[in-house]
LUMMI-933596 format. One record per residue (C-alpha): residue number from 1; residue in three letters; chain; x, y, z. Coordinates in Angstrom, 2 decimals, always signed. Example, Ala and Ser with C-alpha at 12.3 -4.5 7.8 and 13.67 -1.06 7.14 Angstrom:
BEGIN
     n   res   chain         X         Y         Z
     1   ala       A    +12.30     -4.50     +7.80
     2   ser       A    +13.67     -1.06     +7.14
//
This chain:
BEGIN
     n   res   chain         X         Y         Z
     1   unk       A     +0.00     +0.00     +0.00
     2   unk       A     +1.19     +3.11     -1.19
     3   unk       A     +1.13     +6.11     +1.52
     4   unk       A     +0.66     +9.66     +0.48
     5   unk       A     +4.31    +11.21     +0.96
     6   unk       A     +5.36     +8.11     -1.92
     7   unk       A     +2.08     +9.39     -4.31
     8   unk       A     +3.68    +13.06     -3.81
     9   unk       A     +7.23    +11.96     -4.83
    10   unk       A     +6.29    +10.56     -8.07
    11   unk       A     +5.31    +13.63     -9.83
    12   unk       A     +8.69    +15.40     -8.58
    13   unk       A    +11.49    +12.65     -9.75
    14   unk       A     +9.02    +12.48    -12.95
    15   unk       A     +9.87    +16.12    -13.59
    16   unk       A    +13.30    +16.26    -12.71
    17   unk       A    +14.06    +13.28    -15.17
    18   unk       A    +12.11    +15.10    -18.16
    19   unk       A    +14.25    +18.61    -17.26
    20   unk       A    +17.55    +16.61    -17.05
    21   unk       A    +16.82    +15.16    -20.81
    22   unk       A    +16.18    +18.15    -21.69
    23   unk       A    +19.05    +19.50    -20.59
    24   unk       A    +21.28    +16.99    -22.23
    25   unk       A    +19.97    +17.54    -25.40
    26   unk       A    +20.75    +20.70    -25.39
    27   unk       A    +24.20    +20.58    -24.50
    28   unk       A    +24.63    +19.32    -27.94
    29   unk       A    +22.92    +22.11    -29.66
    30   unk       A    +25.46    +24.57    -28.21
    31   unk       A    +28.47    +22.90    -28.87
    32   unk       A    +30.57    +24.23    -32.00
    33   unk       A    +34.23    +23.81    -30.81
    34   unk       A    +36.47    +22.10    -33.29
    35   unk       A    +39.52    +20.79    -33.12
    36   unk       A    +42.96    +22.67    -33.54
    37   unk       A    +43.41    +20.83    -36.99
    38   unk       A    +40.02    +21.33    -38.35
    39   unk       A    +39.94    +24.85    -37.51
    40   unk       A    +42.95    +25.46    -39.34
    41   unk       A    +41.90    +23.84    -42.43
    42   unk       A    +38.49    +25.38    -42.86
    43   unk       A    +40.00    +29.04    -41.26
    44   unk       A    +39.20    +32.18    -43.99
    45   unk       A    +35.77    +33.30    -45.34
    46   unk       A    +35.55    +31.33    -48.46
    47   unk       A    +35.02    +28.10    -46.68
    48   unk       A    +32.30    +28.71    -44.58
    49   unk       A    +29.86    +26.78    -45.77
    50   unk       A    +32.49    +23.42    -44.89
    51   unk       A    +32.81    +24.97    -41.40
    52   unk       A    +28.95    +24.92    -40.70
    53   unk       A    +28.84    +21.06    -42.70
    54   unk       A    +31.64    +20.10    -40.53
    55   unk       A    +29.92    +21.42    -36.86
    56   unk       A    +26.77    +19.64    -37.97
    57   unk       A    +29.18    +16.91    -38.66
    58   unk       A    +29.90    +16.90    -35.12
    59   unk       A    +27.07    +17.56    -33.66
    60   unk       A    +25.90    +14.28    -35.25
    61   unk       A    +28.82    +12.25    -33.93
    62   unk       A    +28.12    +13.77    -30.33
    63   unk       A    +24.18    +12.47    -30.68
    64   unk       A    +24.99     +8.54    -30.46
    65   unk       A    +27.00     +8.58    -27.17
    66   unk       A    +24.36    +10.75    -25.33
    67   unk       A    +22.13     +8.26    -26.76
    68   unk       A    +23.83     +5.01    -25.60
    69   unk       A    +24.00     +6.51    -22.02
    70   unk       A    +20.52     +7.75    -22.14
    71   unk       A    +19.34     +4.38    -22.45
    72   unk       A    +21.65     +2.87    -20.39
    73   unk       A    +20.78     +4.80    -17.65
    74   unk       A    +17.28     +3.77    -18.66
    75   unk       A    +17.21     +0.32    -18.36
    76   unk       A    +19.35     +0.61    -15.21
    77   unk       A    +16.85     +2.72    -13.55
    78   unk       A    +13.67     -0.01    -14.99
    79   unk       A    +16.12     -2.34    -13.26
    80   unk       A    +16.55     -0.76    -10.12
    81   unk       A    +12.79     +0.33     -9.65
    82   unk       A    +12.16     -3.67    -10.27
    83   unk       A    +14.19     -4.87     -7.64
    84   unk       A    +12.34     -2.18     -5.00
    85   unk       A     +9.14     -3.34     -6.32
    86   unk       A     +9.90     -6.99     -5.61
    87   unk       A    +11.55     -6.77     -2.11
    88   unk       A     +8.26     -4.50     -0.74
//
Protein backbone atom coordinates (compact mmCIF):
# COMPACT_ATOMS: atom_id res chain seq x y z
CA UNK A 1 0.00 0.00 0.00
CA UNK A 2 1.19 3.11 -1.19
CA UNK A 3 1.13 6.11 1.52
CA UNK A 4 0.66 9.66 0.48
CA UNK A 5 4.31 11.21 0.96
CA UNK A 6 5.36 8.11 -1.92
CA UNK A 7 2.08 9.39 -4.31
CA UNK A 8 3.68 13.06 -3.81
CA UNK A 9 7.23 11.96 -4.83
CA UNK A 10 6.29 10.56 -8.07
CA UNK A 11 5.31 13.63 -9.83
CA UNK A 12 8.69 15.40 -8.58
CA UNK A 13 11.49 12.65 -9.75
CA UNK A 14 9.02 12.48 -12.95
CA UNK A 15 9.87 16.12 -13.59
CA UNK A 16 13.30 16.26 -12.71
CA UNK A 17 14.06 13.28 -15.17
CA UNK A 18 12.11 15.10 -18.16
CA UNK A 19 14.25 18.61 -17.26
CA UNK A 20 17.55 16.61 -17.05
CA UNK A 21 16.82 15.16 -20.81
CA UNK A 22 16.18 18.15 -21.69
CA UNK A 23 19.05 19.50 -20.59
CA UNK A 24 21.28 16.99 -22.23
CA UNK A 25 19.97 17.54 -25.40
CA UNK A 26 20.75 20.70 -25.39
CA UNK A 27 24.20 20.58 -24.50
CA UNK A 28 24.63 19.32 -27.94
CA UNK A 29 22.92 22.11 -29.66
CA UNK A 30 25.46 24.57 -28.21
CA UNK A 31 28.47 22.90 -28.87
CA UNK A 32 30.57 24.23 -32.00
CA UNK A 33 34.23 23.81 -30.81
CA UNK A 34 36.47 22.10 -33.29
CA UNK A 35 39.52 20.79 -33.12
CA UNK A 36 42.96 22.67 -33.54
CA UNK A 37 43.41 20.83 -36.99
CA UNK A 38 40.02 21.33 -38.35
CA UNK A 39 39.94 24.85 -37.51
CA UNK A 40 42.95 25.46 -39.34
CA UNK A 41 41.90 23.84 -42.43
CA UNK A 42 38.49 25.38 -42.86
CA UNK A 43 40.00 29.04 -41.26
CA UNK A 44 39.20 32.18 -43.99
CA UNK A 45 35.77 33.30 -45.34
CA UNK A 46 35.55 31.33 -48.46
CA UNK A 47 35.02 28.10 -46.68
CA UNK A 48 32.30 28.71 -44.58
CA UNK A 49 29.86 26.78 -45.77
CA UNK A 50 32.49 23.42 -44.89
CA UNK A 51 32.81 24.97 -41.40
CA UNK A 52 28.95 24.92 -40.70
CA UNK A 53 28.84 21.06 -42.70
CA UNK A 54 31.64 20.10 -40.53
CA UNK A 55 29.92 21.42 -36.86
CA UNK A 56 26.77 19.64 -37.97
CA UNK A 57 29.18 16.91 -38.66
CA UNK A 58 29.90 16.90 -35.12
CA UNK A 59 27.07 17.56 -33.66
CA UNK A 60 25.90 14.28 -35.25
CA UNK A 61 28.82 12.25 -33.93
CA UNK A 62 28.12 13.77 -30.33
CA UNK A 63 24.18 12.47 -30.68
CA UNK A 64 24.99 8.54 -30.46
CA UNK A 65 27.00 8.58 -27.17
CA UNK A 66 24.36 10.75 -25.33
CA UNK A 67 22.13 8.26 -26.76
CA UNK A 68 23.83 5.01 -25.60
CA UNK A 69 24.00 6.51 -22.02
CA UNK A 70 20.52 7.75 -22.14
CA UNK A 71 19.34 4.38 -22.45
CA UNK A 72 21.65 2.87 -20.39
CA UNK A 73 20.78 4.80 -17.65
CA UNK A 74 17.28 3.77 -18.66
CA UNK A 75 17.21 0.32 -18.36
CA UNK A 76 19.35 0.61 -15.21
CA UNK A 77 16.85 2.72 -13.55
CA UNK A 78 13.67 -0.01 -14.99
CA UNK A 79 16.12 -2.34 -13.26
CA UNK A 80 16.55 -0.76 -10.12
CA UNK A 81 12.79 0.33 -9.65
CA UNK A 82 12.16 -3.67 -10.27
CA UNK A 83 14.19 -4.87 -7.64
CA UNK A 84 12.34 -2.18 -5.00
CA UNK A 85 9.14 -3.34 -6.32
CA UNK A 86 9.90 -6.99 -5.61
CA UNK A 87 11.55 -6.77 -2.11
CA UNK A 88 8.26 -4.50 -0.74
Amino acid sequence: MQTKKNIIQKPNSRIKTFILGICIFLIGISSNAQCAMCRAALAGDSNIKKAEAVNDGIVFLMIIPYLLVAIIGYFIYRMYKSKKKKAE
